[in-house]
N, CA, C and O atoms as a Tripos MOL2 file, in Angstrom:
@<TRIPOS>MOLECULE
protein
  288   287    72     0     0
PROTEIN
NO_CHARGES

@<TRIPOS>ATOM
      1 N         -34.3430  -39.5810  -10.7930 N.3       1 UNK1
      2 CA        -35.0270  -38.4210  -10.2790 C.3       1 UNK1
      3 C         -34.6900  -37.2260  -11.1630 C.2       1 UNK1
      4 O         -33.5040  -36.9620  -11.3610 O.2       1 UNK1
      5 N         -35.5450  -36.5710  -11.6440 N.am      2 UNK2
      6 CA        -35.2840  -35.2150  -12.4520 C.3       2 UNK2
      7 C         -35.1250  -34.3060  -11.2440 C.2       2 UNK2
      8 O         -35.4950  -34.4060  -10.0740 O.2       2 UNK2
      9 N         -34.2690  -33.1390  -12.1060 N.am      3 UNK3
     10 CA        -33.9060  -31.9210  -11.3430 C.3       3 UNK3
     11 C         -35.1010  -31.0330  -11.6550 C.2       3 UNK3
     12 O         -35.7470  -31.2410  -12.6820 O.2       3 UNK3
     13 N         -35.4030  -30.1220  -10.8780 N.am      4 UNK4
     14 CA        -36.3280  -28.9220  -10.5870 C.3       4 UNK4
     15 C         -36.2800  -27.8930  -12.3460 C.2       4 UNK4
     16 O         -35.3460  -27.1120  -12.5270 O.2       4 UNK4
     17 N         -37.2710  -28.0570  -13.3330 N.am      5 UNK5
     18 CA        -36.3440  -26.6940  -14.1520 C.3       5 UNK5
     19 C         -36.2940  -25.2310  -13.9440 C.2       5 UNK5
     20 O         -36.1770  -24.3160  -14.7590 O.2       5 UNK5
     21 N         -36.4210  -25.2280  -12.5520 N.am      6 UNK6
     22 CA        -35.9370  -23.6360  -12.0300 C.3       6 UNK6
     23 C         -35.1270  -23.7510  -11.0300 C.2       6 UNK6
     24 O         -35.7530  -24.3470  -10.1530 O.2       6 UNK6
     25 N         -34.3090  -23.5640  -10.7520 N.am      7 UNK7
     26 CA        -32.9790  -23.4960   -9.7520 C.3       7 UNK7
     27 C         -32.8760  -21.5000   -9.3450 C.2       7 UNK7
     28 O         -32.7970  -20.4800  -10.0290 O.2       7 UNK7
     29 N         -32.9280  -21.7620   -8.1300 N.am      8 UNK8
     30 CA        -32.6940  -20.2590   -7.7440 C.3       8 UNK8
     31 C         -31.1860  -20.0380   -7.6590 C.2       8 UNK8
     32 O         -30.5030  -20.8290   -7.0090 O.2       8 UNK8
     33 N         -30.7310  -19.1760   -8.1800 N.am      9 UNK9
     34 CA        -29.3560  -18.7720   -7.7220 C.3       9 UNK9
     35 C         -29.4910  -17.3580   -6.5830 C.2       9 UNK9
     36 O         -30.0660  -16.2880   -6.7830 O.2       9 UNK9
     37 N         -28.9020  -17.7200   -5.6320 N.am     10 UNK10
     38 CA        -28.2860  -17.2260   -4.7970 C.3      10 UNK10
     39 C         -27.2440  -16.7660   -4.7770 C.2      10 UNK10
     40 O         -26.3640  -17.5380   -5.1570 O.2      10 UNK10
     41 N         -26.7020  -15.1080   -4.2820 N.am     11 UNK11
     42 CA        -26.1470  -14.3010   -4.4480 C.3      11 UNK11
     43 C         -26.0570  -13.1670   -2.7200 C.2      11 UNK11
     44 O         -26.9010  -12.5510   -2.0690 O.2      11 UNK11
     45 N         -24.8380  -13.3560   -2.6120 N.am     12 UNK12
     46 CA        -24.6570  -12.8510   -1.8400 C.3      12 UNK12
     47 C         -24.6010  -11.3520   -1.6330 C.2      12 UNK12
     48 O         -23.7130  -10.9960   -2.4080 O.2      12 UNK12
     49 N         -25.0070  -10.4130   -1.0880 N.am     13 UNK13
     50 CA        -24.9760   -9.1060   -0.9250 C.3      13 UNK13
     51 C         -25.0120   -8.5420    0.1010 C.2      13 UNK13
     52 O         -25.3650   -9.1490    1.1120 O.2      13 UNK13
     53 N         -24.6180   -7.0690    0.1430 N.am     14 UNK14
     54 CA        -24.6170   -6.5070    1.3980 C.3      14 UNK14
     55 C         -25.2330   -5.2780    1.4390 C.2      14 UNK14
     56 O         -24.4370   -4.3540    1.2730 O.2      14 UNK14
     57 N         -26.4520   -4.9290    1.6130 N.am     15 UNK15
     58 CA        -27.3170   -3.6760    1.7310 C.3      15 UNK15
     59 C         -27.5850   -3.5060    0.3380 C.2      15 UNK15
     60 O         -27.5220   -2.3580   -0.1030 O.2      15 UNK15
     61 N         -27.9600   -4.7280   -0.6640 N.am     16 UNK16
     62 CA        -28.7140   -4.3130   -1.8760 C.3      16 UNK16
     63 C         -27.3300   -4.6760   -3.1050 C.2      16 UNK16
     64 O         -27.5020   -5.2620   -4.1740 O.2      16 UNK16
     65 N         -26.1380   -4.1990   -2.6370 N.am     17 UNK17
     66 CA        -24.7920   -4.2610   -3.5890 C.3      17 UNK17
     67 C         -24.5040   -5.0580   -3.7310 C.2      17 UNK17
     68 O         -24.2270   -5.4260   -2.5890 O.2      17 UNK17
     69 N         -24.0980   -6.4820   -4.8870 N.am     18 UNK18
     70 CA        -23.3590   -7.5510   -5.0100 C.3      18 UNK18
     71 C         -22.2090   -6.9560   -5.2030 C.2      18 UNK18
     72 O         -21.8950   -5.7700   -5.3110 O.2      18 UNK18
     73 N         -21.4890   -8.1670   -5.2400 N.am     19 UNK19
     74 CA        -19.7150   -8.2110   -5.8510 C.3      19 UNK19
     75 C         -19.5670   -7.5880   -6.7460 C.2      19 UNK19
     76 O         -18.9310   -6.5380   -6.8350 O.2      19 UNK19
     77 N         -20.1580   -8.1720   -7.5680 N.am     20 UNK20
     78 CA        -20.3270   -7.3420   -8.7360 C.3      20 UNK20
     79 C         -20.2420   -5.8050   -9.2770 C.2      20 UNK20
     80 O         -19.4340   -5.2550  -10.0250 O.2      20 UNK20
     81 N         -21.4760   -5.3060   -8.5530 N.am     21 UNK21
     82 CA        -21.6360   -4.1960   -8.5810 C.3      21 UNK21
     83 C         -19.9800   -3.8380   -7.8570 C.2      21 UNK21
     84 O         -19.0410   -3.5810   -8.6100 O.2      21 UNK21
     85 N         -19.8380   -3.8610   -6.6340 N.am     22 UNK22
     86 CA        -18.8010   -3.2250   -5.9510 C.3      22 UNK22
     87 C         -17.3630   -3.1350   -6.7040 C.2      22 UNK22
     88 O         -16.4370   -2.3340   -6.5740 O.2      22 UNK22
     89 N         -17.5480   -4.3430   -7.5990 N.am     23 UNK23
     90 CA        -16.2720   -4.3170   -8.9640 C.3      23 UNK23
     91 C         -16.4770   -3.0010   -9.7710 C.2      23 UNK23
     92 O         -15.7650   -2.0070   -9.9150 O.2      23 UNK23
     93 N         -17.7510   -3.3630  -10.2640 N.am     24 UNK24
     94 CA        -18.1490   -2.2330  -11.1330 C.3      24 UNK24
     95 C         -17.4680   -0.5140  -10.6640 C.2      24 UNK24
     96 O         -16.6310    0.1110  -11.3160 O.2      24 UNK24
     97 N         -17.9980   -0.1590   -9.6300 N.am     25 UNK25
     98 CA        -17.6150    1.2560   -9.2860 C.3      25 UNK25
     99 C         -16.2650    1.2220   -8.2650 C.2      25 UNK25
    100 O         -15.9380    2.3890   -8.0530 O.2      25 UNK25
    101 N         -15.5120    0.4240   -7.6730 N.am     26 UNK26
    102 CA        -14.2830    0.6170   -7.3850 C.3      26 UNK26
    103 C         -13.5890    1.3260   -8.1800 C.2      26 UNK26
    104 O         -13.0440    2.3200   -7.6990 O.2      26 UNK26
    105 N         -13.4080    1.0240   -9.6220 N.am     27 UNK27
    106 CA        -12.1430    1.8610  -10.3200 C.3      27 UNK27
    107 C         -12.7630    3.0800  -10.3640 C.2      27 UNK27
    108 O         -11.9550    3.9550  -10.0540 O.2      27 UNK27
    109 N         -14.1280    3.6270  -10.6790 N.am     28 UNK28
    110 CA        -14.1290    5.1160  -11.0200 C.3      28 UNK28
    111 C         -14.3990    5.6210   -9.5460 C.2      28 UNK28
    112 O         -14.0740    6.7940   -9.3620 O.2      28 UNK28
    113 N         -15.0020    4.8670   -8.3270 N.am     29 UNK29
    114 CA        -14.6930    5.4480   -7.3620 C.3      29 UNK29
    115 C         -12.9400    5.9980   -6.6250 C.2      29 UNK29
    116 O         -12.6460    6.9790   -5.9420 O.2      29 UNK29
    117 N         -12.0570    4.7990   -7.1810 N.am     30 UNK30
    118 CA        -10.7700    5.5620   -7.2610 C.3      30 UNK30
    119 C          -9.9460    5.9670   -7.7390 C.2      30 UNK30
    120 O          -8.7840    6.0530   -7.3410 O.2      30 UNK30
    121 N         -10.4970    6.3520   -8.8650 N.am     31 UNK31
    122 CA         -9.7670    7.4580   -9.6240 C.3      31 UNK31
    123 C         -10.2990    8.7290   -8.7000 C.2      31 UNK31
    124 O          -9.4630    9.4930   -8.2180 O.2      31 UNK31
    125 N         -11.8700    8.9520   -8.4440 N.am     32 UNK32
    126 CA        -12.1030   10.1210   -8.3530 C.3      32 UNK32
    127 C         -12.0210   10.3130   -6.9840 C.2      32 UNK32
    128 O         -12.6640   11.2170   -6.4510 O.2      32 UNK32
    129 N         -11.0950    9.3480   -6.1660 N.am     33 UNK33
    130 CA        -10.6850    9.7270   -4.9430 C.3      33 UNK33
    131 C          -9.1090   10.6010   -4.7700 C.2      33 UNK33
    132 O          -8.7280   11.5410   -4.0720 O.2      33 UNK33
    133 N          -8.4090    9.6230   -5.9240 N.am     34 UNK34
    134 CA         -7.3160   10.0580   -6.0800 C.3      34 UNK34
    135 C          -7.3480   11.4140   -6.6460 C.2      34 UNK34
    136 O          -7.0390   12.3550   -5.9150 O.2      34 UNK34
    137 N          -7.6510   11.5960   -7.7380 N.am     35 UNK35
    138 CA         -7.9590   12.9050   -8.5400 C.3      35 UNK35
    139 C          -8.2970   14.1010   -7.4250 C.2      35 UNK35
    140 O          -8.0450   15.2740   -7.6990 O.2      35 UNK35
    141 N          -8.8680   13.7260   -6.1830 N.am     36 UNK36
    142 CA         -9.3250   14.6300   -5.3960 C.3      36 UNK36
    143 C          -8.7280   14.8650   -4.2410 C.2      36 UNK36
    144 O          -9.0780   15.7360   -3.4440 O.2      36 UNK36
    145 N          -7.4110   13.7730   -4.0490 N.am     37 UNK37
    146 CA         -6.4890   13.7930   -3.3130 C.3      37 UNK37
    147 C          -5.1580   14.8090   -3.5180 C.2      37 UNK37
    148 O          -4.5150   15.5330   -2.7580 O.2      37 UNK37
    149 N          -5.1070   14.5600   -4.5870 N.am     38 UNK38
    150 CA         -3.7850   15.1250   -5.4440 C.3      38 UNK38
    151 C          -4.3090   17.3030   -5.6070 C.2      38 UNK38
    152 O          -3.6120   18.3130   -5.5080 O.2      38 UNK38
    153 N          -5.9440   17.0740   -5.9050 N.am     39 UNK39
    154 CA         -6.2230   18.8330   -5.8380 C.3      39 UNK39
    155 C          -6.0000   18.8890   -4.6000 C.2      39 UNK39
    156 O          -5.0250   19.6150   -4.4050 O.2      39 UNK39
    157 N          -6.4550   18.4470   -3.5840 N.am     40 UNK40
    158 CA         -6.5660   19.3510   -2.2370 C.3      40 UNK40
    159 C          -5.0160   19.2050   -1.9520 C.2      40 UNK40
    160 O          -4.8560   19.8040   -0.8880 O.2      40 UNK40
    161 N          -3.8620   18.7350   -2.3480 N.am     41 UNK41
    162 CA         -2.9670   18.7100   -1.9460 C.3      41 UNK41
    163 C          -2.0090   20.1910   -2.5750 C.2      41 UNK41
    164 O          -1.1080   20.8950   -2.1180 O.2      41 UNK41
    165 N          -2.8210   20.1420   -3.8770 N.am     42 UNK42
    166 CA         -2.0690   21.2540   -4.7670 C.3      42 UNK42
    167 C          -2.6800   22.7790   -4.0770 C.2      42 UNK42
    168 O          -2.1050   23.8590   -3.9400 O.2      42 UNK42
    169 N          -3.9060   22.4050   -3.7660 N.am     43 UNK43
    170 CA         -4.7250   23.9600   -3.0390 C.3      43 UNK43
    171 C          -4.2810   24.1530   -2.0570 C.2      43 UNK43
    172 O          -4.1440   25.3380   -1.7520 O.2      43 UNK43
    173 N          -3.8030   23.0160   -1.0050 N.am     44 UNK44
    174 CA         -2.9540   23.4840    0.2190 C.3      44 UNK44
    175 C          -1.8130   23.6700    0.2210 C.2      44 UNK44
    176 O          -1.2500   23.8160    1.3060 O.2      44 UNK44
    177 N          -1.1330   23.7250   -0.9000 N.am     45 UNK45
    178 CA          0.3090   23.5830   -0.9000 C.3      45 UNK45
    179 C           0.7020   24.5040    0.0790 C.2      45 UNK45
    180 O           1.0360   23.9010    1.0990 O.2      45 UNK45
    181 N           0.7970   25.7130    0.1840 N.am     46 UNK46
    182 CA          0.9900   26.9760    0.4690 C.3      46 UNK46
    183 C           0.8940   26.5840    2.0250 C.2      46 UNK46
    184 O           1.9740   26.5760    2.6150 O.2      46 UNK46
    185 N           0.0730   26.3490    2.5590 N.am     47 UNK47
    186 CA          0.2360   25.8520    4.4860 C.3      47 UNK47
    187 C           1.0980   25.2140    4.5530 C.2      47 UNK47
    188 O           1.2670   24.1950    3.8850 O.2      47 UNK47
    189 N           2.1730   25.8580    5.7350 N.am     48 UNK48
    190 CA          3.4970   25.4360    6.1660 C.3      48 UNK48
    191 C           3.1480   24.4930    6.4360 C.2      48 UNK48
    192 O           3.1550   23.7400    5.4610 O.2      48 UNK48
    193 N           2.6850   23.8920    7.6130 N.am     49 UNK49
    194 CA          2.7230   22.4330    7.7870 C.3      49 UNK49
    195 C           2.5050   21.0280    6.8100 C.2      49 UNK49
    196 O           2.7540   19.8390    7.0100 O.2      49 UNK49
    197 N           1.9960   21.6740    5.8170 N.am     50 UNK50
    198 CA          1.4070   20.5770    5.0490 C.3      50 UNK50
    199 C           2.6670   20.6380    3.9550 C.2      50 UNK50
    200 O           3.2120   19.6000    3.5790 O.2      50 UNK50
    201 N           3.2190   22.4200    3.3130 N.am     51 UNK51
    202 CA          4.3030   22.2740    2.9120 C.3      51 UNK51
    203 C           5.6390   21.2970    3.4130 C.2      51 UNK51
    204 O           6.2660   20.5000    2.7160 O.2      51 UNK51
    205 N           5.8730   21.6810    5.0300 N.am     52 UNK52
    206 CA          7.2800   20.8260    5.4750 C.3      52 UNK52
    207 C           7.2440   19.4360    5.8520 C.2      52 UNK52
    208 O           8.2620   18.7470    5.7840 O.2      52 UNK52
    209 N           5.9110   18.8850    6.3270 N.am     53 UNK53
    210 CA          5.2780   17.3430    6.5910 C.3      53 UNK53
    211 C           5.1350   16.8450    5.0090 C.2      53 UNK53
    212 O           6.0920   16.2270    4.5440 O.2      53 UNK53
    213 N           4.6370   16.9500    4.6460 N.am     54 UNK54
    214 CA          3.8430   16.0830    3.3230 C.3      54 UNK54
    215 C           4.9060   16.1880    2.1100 C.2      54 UNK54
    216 O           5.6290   15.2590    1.7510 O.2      54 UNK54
    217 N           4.8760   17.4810    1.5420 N.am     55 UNK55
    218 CA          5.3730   18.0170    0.1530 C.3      55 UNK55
    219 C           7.1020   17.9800    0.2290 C.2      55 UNK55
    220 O           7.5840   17.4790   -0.7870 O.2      55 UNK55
    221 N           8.0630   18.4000    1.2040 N.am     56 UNK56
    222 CA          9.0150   18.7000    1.0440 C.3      56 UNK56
    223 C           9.7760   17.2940    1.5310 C.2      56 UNK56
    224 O          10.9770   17.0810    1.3590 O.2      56 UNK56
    225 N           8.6670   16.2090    2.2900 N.am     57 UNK57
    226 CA          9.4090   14.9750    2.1350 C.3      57 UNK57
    227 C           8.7490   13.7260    1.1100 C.2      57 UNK57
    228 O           8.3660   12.6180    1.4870 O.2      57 UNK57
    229 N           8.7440   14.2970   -0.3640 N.am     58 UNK58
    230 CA          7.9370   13.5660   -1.2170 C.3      58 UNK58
    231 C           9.2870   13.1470   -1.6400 C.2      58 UNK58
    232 O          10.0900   14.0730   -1.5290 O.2      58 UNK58
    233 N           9.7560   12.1350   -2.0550 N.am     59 UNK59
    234 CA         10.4550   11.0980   -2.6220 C.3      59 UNK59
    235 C          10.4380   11.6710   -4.2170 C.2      59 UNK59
    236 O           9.4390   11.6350   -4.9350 O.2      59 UNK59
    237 N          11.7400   12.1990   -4.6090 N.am     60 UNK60
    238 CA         11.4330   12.9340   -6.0930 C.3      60 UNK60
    239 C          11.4200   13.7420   -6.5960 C.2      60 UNK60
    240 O          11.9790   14.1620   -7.6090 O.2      60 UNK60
    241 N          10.3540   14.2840   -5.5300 N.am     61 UNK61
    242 CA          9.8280   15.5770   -6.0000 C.3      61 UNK61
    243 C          10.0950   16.6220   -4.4440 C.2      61 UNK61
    244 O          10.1430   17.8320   -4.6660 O.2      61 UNK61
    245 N          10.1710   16.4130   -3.7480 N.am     62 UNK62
    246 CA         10.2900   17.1930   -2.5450 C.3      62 UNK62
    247 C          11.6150   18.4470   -2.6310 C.2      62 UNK62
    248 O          11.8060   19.3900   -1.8630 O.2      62 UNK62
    249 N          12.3900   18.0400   -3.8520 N.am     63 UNK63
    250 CA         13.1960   18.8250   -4.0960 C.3      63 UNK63
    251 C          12.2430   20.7060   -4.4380 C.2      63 UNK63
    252 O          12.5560   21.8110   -3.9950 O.2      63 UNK63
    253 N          11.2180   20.3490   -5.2620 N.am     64 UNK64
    254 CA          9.9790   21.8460   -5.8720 C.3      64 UNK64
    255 C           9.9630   22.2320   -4.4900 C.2      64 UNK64
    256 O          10.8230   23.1020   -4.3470 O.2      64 UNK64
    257 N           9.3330   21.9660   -3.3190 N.am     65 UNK65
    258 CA          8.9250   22.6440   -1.9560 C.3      65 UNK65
    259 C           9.6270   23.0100   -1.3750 C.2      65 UNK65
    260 O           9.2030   23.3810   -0.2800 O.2      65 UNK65
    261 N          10.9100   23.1600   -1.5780 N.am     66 UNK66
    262 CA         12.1640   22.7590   -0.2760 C.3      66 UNK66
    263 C          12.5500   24.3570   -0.5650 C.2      66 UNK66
    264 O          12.7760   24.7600   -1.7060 O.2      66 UNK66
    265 N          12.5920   25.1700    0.5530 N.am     67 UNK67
    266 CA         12.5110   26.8140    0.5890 C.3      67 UNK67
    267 C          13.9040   26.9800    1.3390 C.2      67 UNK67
    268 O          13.9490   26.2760    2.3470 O.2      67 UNK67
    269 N          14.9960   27.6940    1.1190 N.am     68 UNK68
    270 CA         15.9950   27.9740    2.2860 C.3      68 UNK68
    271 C          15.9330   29.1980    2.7380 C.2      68 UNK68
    272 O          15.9400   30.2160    2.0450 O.2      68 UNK68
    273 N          15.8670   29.1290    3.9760 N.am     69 UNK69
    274 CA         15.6790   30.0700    4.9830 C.3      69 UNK69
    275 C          16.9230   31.4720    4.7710 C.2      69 UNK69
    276 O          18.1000   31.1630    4.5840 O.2      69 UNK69
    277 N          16.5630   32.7760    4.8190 N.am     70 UNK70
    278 CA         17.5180   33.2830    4.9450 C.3      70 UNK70
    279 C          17.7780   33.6730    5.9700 C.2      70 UNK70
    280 O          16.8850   34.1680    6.6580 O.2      70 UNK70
    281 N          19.2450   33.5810    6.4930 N.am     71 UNK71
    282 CA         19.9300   34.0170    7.8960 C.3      71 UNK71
    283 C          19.6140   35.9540    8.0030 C.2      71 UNK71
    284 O          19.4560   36.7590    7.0850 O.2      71 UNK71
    285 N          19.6190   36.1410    9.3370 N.am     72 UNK72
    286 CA         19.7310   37.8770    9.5280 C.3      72 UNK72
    287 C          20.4050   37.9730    9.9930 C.2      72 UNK72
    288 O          20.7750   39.1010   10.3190 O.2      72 UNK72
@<TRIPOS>BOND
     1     1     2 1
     2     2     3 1
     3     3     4 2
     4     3     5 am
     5     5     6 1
     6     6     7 1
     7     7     8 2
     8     7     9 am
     9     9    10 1
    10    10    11 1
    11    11    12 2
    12    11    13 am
    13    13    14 1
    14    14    15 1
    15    15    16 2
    16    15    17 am
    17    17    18 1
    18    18    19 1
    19    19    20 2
    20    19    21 am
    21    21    22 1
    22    22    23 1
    23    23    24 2
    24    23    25 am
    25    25    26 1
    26    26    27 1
    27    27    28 2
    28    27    29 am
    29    29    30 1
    30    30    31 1
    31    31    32 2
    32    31    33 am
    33    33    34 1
    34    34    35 1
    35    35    36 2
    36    35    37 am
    37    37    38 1
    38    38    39 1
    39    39    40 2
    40    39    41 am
    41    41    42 1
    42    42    43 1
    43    43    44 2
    44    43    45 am
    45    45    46 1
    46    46    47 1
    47    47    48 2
    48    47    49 am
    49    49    50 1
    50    50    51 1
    51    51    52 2
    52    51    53 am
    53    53    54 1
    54    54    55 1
    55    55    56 2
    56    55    57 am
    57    57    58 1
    58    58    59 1
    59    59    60 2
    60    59    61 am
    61    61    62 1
    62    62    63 1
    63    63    64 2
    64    63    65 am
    65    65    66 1
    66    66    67 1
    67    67    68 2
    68    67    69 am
    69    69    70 1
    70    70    71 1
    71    71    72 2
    72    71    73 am
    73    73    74 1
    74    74    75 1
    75    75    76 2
    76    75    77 am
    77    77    78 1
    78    78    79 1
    79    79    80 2
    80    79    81 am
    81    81    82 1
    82    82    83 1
    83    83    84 2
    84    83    85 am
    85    85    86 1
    86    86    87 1
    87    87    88 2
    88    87    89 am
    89    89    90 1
    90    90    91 1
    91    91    92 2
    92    91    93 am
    93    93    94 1
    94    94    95 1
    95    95    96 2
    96    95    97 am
    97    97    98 1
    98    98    99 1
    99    99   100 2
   100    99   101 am
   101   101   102 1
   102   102   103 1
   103   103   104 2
   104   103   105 am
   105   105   106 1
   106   106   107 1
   107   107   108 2
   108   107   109 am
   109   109   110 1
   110   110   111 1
   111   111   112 2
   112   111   113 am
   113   113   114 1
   114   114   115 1
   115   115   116 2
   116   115   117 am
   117   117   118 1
   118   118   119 1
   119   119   120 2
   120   119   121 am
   121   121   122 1
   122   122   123 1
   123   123   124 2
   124   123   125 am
   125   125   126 1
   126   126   127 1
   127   127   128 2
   128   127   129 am
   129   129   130 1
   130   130   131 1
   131   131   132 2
   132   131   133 am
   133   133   134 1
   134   134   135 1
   135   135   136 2
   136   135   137 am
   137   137   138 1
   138   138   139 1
   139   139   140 2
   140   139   141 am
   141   141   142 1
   142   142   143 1
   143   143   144 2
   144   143   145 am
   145   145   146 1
   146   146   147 1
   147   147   148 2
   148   147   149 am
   149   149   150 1
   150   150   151 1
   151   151   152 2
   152   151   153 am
   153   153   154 1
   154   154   155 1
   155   155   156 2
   156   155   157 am
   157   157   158 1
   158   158   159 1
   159   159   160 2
   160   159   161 am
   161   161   162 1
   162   162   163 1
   163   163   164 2
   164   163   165 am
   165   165   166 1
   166   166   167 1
   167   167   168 2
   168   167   169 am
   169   169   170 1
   170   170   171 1
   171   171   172 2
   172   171   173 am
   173   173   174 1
   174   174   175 1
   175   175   176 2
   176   175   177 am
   177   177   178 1
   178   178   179 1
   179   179   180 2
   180   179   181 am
   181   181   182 1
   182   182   183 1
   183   183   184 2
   184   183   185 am
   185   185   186 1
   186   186   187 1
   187   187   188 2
   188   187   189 am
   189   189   190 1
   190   190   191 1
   191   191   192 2
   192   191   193 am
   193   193   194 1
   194   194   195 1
   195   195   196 2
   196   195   197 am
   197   197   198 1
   198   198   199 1
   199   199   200 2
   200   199   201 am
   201   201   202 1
   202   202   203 1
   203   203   204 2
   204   203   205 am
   205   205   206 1
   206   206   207 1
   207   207   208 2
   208   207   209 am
   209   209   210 1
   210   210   211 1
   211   211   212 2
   212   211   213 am
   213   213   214 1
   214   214   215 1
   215   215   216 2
   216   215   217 am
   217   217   218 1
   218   218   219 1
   219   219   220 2
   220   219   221 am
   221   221   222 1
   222   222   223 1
   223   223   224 2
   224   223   225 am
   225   225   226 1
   226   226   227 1
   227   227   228 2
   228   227   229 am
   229   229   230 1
   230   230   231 1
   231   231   232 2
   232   231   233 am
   233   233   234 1
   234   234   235 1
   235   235   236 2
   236   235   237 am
   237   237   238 1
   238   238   239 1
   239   239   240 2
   240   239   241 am
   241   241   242 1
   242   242   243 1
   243   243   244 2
   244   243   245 am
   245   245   246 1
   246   246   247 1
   247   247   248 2
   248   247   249 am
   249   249   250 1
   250   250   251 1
   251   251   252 2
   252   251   253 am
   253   253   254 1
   254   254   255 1
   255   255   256 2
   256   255   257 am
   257   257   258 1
   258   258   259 1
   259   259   260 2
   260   259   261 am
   261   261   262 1
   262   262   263 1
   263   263   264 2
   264   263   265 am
   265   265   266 1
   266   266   267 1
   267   267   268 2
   268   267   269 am
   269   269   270 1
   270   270   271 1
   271   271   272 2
   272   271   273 am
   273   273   274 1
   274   274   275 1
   275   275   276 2
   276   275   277 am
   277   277   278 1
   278   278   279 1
   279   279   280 2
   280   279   281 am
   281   281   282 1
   282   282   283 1
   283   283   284 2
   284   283   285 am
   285   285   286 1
   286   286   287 1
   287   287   288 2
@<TRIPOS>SUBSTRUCTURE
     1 UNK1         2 RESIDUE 1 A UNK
     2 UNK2         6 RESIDUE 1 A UNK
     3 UNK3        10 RESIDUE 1 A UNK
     4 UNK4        14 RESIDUE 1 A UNK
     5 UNK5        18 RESIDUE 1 A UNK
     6 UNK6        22 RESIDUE 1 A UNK
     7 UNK7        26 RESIDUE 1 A UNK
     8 UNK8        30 RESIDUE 1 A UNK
     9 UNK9        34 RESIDUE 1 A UNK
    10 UNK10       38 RESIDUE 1 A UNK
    11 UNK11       42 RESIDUE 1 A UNK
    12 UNK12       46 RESIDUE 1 A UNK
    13 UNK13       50 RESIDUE 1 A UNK
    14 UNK14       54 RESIDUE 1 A UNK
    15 UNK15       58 RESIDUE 1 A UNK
    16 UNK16       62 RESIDUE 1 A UNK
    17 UNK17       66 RESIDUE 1 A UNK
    18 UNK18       70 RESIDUE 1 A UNK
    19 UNK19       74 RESIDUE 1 A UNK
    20 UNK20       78 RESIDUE 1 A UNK
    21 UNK21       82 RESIDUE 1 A UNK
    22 UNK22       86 RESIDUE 1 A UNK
    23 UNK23       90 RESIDUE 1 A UNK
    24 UNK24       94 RESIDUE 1 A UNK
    25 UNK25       98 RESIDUE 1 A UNK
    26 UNK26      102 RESIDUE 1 A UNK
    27 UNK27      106 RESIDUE 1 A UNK
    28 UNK28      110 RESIDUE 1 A UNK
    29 UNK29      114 RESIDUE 1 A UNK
    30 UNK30      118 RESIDUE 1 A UNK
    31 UNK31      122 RESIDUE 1 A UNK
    32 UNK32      126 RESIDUE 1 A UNK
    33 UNK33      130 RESIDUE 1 A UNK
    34 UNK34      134 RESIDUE 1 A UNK
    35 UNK35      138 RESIDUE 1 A UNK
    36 UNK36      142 RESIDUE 1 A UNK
    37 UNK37      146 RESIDUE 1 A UNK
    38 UNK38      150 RESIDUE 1 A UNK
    39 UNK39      154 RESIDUE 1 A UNK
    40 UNK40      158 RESIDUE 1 A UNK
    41 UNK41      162 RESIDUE 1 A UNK
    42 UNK42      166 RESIDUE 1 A UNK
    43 UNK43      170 RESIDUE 1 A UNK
    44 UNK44      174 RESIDUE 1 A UNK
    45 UNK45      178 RESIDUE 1 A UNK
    46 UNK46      182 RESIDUE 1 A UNK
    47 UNK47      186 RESIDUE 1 A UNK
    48 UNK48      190 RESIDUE 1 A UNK
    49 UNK49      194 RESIDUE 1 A UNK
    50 UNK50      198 RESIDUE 1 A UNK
    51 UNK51      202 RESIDUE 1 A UNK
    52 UNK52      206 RESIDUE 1 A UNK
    53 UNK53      210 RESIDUE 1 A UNK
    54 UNK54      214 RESIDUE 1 A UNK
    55 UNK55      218 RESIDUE 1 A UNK
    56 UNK56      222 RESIDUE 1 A UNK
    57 UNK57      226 RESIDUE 1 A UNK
    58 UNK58      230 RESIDUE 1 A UNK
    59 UNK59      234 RESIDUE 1 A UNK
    60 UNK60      238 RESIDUE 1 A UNK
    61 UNK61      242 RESIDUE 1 A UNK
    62 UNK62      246 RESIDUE 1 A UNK
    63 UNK63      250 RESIDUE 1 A UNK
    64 UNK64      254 RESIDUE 1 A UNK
    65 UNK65      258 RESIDUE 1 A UNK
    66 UNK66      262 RESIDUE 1 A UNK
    67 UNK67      266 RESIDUE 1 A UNK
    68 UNK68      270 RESIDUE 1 A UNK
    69 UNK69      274 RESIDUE 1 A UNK
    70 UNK70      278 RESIDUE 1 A UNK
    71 UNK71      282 RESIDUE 1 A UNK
    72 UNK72      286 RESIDUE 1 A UNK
């Protein structure tokens, strides 16, 4: 019996996007998540809460944020 000489390949997707594609833009989608993580972190520095939660318990670096209070 001969085979068909057109074979469909089938490809799985989800709303139009293969694997593929989703390989494709993962890395520059996260870089430019990160990249945009790291500004809004530098633009908020300055808000206490985000200063004494986030920044002043960074592993390293939390030493730059760390402010001592002066007594009156």
């Amino acid at each position: 019996m001969r085979n068909p000489p057109i074979q469909p390949k089938f490809r799985a997707n989800i709303g139009g996007y293969s694997a593929e594609t989703a390989r494709y833009w993962m890395g520059t989608s996260t870089r430019w998540g990160a990249f945009a993580g790291v500004a809004a972190l530098f633009l908020f520095s300055q808000v206490p809460i985000i200063k004494q939660s986030l920044l002043q318990n960074t592993p390293g670096l939390g030493w730059y944020w760390k402010v001592e209070e002066t007594k009156k």
